[in-house]
C-alpha positions as CSV (number, residue, x, y, z in Angstrom):
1,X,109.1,49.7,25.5
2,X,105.4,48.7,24.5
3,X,102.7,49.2,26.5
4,X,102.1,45.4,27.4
5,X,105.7,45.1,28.3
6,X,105.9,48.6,30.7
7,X,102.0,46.9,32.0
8,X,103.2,43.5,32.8
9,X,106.7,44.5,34.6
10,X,104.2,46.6,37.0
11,X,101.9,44.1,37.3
12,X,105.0,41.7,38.1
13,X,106.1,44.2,40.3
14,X,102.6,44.1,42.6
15,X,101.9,41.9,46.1
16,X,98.4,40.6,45.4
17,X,95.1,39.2,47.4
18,X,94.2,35.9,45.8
19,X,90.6,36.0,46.4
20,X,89.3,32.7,45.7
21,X,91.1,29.1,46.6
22,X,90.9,25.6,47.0
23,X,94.4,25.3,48.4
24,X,95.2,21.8,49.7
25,X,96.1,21.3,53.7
26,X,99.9,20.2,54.2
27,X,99.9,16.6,54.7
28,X,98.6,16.3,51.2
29,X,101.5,17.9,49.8
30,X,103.7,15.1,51.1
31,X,105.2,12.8,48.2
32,X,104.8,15.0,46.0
33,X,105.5,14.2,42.3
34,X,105.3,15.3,38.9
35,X,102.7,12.9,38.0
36,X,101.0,13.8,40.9
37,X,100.5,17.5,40.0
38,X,99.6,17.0,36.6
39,X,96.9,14.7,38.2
40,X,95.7,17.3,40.7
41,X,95.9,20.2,38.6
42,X,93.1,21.7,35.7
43,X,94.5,19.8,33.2
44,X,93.4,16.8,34.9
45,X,90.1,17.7,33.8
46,X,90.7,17.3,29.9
47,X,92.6,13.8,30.6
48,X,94.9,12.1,32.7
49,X,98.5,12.0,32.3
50,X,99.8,9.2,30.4
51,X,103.0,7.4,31.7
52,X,105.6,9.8,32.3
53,X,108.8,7.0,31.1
54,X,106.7,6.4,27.8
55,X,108.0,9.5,25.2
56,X,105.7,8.7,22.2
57,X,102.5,8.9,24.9
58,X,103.8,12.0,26.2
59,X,104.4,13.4,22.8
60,X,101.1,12.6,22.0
61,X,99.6,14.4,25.2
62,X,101.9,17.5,24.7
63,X,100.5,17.7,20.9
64,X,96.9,17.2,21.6
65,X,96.4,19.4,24.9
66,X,99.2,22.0,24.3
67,X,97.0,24.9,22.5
68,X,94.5,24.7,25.8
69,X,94.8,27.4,28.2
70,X,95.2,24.6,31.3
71,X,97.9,23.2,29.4
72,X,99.5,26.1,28.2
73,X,99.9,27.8,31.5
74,X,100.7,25.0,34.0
75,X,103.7,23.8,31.4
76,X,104.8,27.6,31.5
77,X,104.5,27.1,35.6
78,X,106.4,24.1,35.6
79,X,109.3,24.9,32.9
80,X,109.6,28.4,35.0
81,X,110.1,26.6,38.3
82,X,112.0,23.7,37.9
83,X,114.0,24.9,34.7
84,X,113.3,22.7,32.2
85,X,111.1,22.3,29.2
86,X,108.4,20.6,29.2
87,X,109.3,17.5,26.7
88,X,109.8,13.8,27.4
89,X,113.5,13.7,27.8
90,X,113.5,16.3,30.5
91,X,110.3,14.4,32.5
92,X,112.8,12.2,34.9
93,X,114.6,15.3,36.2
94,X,111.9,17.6,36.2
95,X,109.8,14.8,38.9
96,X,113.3,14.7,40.7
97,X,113.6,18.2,40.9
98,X,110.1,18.4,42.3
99,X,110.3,15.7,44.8
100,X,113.5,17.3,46.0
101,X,111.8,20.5,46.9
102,X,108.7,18.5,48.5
103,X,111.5,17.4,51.2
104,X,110.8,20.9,52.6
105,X,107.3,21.0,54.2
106,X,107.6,24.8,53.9
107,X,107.6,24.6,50.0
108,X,104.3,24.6,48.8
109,X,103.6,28.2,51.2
110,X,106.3,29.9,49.7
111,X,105.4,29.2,46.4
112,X,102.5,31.0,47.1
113,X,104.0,33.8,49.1
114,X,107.3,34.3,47.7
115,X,106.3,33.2,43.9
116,X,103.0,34.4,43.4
117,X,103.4,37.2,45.4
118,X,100.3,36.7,48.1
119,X,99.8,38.5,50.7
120,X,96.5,36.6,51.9
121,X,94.3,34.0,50.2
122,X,90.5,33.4,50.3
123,X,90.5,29.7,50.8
124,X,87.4,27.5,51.0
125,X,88.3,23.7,51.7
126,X,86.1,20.5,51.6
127,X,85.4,18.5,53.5
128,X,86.3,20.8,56.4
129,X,84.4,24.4,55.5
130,X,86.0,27.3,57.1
131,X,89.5,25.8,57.7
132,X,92.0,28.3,57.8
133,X,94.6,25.2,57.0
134,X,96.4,25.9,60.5
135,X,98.1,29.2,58.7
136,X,95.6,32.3,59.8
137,X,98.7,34.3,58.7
138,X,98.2,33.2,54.7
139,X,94.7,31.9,54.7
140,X,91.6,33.5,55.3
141,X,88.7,30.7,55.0
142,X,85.4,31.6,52.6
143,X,82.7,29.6,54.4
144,X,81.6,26.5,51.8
145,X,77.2,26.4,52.4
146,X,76.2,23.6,50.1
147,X,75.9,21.3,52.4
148,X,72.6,23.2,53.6
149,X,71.0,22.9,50.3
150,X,71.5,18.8,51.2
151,X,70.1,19.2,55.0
152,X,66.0,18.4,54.5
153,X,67.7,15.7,55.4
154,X,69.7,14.8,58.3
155,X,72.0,12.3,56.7
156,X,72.7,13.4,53.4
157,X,75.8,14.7,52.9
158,X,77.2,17.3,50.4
159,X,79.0,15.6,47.4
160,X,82.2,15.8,49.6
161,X,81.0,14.4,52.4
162,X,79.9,17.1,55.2
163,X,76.4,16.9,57.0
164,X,74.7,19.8,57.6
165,X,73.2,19.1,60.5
166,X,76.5,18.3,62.2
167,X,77.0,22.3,62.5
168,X,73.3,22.7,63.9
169,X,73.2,22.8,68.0
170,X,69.5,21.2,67.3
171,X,70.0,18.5,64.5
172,X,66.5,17.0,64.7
173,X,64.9,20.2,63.3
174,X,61.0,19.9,62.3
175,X,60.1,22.8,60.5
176,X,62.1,25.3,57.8
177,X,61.4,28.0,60.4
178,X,63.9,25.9,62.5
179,X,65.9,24.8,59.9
180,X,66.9,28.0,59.1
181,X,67.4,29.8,62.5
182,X,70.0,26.9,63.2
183,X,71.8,27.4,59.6
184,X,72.2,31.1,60.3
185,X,74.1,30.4,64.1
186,X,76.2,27.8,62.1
187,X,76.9,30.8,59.6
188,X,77.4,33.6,62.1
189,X,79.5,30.9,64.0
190,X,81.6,30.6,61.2
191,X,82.3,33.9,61.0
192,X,83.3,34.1,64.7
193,X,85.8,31.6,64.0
194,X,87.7,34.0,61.3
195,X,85.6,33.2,57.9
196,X,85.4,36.4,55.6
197,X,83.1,35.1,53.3
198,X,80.6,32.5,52.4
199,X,80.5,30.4,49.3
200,X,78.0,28.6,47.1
201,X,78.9,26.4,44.2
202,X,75.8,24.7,44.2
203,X,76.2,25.3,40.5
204,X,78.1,21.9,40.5
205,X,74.0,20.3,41.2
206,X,71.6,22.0,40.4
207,X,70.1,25.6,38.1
208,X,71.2,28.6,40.0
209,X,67.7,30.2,38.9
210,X,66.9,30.5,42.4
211,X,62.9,32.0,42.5
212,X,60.7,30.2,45.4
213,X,60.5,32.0,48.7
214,X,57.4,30.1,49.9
215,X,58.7,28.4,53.0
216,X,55.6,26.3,52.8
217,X,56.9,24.9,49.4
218,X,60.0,24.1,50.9
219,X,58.7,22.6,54.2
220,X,57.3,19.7,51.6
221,X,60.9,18.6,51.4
222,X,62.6,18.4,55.0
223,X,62.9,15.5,56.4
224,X,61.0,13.7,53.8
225,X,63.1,11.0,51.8
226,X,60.8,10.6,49.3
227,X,61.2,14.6,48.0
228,X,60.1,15.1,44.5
229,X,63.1,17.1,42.6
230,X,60.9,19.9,42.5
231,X,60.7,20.0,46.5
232,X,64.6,19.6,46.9
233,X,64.5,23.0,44.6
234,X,62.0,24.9,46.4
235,X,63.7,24.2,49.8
236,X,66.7,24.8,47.9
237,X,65.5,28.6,47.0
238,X,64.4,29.3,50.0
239,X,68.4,28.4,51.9
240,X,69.6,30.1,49.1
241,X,67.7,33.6,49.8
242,X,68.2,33.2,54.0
243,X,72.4,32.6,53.1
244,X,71.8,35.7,50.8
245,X,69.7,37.6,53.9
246,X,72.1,36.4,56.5
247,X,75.3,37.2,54.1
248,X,73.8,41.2,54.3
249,X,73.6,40.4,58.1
250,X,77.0,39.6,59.2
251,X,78.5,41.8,56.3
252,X,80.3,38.9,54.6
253,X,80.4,38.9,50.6
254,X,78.4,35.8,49.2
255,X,80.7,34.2,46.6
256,X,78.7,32.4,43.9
257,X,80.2,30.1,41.3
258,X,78.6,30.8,38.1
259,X,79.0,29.6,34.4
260,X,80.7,26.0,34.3
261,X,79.4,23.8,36.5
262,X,76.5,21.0,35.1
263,X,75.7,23.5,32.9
264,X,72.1,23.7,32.9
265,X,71.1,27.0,33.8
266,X,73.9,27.7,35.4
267,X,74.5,31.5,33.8
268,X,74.3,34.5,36.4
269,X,71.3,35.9,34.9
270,X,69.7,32.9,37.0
271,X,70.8,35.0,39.6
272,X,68.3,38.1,38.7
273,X,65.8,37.9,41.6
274,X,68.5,36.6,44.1
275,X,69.9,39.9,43.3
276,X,67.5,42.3,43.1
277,X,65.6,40.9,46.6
278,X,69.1,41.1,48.4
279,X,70.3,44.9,47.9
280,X,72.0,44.8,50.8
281,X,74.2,41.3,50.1
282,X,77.5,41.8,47.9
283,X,77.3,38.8,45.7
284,X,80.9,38.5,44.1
285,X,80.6,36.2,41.6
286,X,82.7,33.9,40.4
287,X,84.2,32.8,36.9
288,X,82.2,35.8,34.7
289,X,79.4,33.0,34.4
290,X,81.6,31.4,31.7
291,X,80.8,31.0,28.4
292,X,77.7,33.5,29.3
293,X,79.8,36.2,29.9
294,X,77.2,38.9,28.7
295,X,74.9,37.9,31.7
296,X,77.8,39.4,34.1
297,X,78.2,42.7,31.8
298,X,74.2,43.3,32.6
299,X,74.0,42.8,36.4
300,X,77.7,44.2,36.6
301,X,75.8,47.6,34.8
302,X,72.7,47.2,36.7
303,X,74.0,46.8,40.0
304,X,76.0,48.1,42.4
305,X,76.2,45.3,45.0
306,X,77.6,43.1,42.6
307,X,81.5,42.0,42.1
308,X,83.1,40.3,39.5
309,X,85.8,37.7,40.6
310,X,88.2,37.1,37.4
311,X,88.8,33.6,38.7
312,X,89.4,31.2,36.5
313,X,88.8,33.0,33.3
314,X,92.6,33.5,32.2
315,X,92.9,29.0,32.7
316,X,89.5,28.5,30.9
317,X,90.0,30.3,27.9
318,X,93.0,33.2,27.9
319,X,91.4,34.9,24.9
320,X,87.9,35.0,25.9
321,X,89.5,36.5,29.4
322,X,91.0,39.4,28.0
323,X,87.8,40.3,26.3
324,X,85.6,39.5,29.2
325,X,88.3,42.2,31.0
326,X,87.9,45.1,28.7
327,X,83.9,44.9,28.5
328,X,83.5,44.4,31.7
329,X,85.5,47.0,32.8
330,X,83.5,49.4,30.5
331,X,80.0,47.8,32.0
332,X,81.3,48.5,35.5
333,X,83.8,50.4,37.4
334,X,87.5,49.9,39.2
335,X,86.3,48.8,42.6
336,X,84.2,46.0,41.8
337,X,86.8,43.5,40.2
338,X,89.0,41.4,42.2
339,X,90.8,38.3,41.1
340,X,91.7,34.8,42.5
341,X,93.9,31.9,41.5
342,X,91.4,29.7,42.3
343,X,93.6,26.3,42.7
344,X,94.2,23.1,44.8
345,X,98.4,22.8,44.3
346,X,101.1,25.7,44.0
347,X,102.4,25.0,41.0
348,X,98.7,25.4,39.4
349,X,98.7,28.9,41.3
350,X,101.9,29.8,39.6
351,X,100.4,28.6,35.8
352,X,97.1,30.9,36.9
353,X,99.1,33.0,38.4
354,X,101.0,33.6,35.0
355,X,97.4,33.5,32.9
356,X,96.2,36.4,34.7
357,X,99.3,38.4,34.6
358,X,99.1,38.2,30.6
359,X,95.4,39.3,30.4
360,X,95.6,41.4,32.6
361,X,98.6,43.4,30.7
362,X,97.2,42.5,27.5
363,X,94.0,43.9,28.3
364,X,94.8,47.0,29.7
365,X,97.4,48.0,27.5
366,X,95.0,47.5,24.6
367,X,92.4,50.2,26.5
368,X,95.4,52.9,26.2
369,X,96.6,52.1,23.2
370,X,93.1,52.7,22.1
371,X,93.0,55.8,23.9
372,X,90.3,54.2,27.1
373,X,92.4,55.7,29.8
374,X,96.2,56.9,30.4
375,X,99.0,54.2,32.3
376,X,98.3,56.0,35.5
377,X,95.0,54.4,35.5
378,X,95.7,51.2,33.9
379,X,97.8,51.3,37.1
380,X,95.7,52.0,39.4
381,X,93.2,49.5,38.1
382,X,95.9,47.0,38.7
383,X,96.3,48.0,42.3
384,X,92.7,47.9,42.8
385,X,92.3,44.7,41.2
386,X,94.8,42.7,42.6
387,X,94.7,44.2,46.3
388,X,92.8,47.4,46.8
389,X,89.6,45.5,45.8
390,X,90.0,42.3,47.9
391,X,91.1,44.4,51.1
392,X,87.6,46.6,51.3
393,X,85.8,43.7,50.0
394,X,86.8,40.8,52.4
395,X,87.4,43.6,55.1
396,X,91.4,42.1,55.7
């Protein structure tokens, strides 16, 4: 049997830690339908789905979107769980199929436990940071911090909503000093209540070049409505280093989504004096800083405190993700790589789910074959990856 082949049973074998999530609460997994997950799933993102009774439109989406990796995988996901193919004729039954299943509330948890395999997910929901989605069994909630890099002022919310302030016991702070010491007893509070991380993806609005740690720069912003952009970034930098300080403090990775995002700046080497200020904060970062993936192979070699999350990679660009694999794997080492589905509905898990499982065999089987390492340690680089990893990491 080939390598990839002997790999990927293994692989398929393996109960895994999903290490990043955005997985949905269950009322909104009522009514579920076919249009419906194609709308709420990555491929959403290229277009949305044309009417589902009209064949020549659905033709025309399957022919334009079908060699992208979002495409590719969550057809695979859907065909695998519902038994059809993904073509207009089968597009009735297929939604029947799904909606059937939906009539279980149950469903969309044991497609994650019994389908993908997990044993515990890292989830980070908003509007509501730190929910654990009422299952503390399955989910373990990643603290979401954005909304402090919105709090100079009391009433602006994150994009999704959530003030600040409402987490502080003293909303009507005057100076960063304050500011501060309330956002790290909303943090530590957080992790009292079960969080086992904290997360930026700040990346979504603004550079992640974070550099000022004047608090005097930053003090030019709060509560001041008339902020010049350069003030909302210096008191930006500065709640970015004190979530990187208090991350170190309460021993809680700092997840940091890097790569896609407005993409201005947004490449992890942005992330240079974050890192090298904070030796004592493990900064896992997310998405290999996609399409700047050789910013992750330098801090991955230059550091020890730093993680690579695979998230993502395998739905952005399956190639690129087996490439990103193998180099980063000879930049860094086994126990610094972990890897997360990093979805909002099931069936998306399953189509990441399936992504990851072929890089990750193709990958590895391609190191031995080329003589890297034997199958015992492609295997245990699987074990660490998938579970070994996560479980020191997170501390589950």
């Amino acid at each position: 049997m080939a390598t990839k082949a002997v790999l990927l049973s293994y692989i398929q074998s393996k109960r895994i830690i999903s290490t990043h999530n955005h997985h949905l609460p269950d009322h909104m997994h009522k009514d579920m339908s076919l249009h419906r997950i194609l709308s709420g799933s990555y491929v959403n993102w290229m277009t949305t789905p044309p009417d589902l009774s009209d064949a020549d439109a659905v033709w025309a989406y399957i022919r334009r979107f079908q060699a992208n990796s979002f495409f590719r995988w969550l057809f695979a996901a859907l065909e695998d769980l519902y038994g059809l193919p993904f073509v207009p004729e089968n597009l009735a039954e297929m939604d029947a199929r799904i909606r059937k299943a939906y009539e279980d509330s149950g469903y969309h948890l044991r497609l994650l436990t019994d389908r993908c395999r997990f044993d515990k997910v890292v989830n980070e929901r908003q509007p509501d940071p730190g929910s654990n989605l009422g299952h503390p069994e399955l989910f373990a909630p990643s603290f979401r911090c954005d909304c402090f890099f919105s709090g100079y002022l009391k009433d602006k919310p994150e994009p999704n909503g959530f003030l600040a302030r409402s987490l502080f016991e003293n909303p009507d702070v005057a100076t960063m000093e304050e500011y501060l010491s309330e956002m790290r007893q909303a943090i530590l509070a957080k992790k009292a209540a079960g969080c086992v991380a904290l997360k930026v993806a700040i990346a979504y609005e603004r550079p992640i070049n974070f550099e000022n740690t004047d608090l005097e720069k930053a003090q030019k912003a709060l509560n001041n409505p008339h902020a010049t952009e350069q003030e909302v970034l210096d008191f930006g930098d500065v709640v970015m280093f004190e979530i990187a300080k208090i991350a170190a403090e309460a021993d809680l990775p700092l997840q940091i989504h890097t790569g896609m995002g407005q993409c201005k700046a947004t490449n992890p080497i942005g992330l240079l004096k974050l890192i090298e200020t904070n030796r004592e904060t493990k900064f896992h970062l997310l998405h290999g800083g996609f399409p700047w993936f050789e910013d992750s192979y330098a801090l991955l070699l230059q550091f020890r405190h730093v993680w690579s999350d695979l998230c993502w990679i395998p739905y952005l660009s399956t190639t690129a993700a087996k490439q990103y694999l193998k180099i980063a794997l000879e930049a860094g080492d086994a126990h610094r790589f972990t890897w997360g589905c990093d979805t909002w509905l099931s069936e998306d898990s399953v189509g990441a789910l399936l992504a990851m499982e072929d890089v990750l065999s193709s990958a590895l089987s391609e190191m031995v074959d080329d003589g890297a390492f034997d199958m015992a340690q492609a295997e245990y680089l699987v074990d660490r990856i998938l579970y070994d990893n996560p479980v020191e990491l997170f501390k589950l």
